[in-house]
C-alpha positions as CSV (number, residue, x, y, z in Angstrom):
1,X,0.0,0.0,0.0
2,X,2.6,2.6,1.3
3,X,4.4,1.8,-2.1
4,X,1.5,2.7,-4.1
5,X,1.5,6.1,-2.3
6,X,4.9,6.3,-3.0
7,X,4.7,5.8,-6.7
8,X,1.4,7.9,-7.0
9,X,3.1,11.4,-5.3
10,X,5.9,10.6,-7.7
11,X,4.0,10.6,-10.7
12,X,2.4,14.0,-9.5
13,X,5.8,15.4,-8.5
14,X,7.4,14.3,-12.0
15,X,3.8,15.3,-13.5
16,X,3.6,19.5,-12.2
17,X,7.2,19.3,-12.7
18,X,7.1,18.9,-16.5
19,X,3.8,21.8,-16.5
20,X,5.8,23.9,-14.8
21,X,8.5,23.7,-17.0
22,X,6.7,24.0,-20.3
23,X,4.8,26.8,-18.4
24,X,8.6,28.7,-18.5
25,X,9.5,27.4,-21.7
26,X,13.0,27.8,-22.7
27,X,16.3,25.7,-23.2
28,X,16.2,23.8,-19.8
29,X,12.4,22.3,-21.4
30,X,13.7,21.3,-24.2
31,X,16.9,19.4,-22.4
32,X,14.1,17.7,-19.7
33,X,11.0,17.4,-21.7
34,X,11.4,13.7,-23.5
35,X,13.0,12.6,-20.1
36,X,10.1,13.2,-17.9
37,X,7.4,12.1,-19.9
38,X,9.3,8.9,-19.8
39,X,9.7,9.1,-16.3
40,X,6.4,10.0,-15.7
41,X,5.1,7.1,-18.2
42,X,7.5,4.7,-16.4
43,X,6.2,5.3,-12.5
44,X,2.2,5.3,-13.8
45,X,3.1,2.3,-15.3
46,X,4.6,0.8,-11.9
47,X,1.6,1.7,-10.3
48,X,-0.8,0.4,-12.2
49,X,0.8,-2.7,-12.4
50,X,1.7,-3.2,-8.7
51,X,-2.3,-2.0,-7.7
52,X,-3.3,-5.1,-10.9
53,X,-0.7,-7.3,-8.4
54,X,-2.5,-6.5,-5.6
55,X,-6.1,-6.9,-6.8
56,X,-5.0,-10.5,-8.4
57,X,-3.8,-11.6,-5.0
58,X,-6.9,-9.8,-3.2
59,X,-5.0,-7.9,-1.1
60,X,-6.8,-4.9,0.2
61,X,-4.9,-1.5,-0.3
């Protein structure tokens, strides 16, 4: 459960990271922009499968 959490406020962190950023535009966006989504892609990803883990085994979260 705490893991899910964890992932979850990651995702948001790496998620208003990247808005912010393309909010301010500019060379540092560009550099970071490809990398986050991918990051951001990568932890939903963890998530969902981990919560799909934990419904298969019925363990309540």
């Amino acid at each position: 459960m705490i893991v899910v959490l964890i992932l979850i406020c990651l995702t948001m962190l790496v998620l208003v990271t990247g808005v912010v950023l393309m909010a301010v535009g500019g060379n540092l966006n560009n550099k970071l922009r490809t990398k986050l989504m991918f990051l951001r892609v990568a932890l939903q990803g963890m998530a969902v499968c981990l919560l799909f883990m934990l419904c298969l085994l019925h363990i309540p979260f």
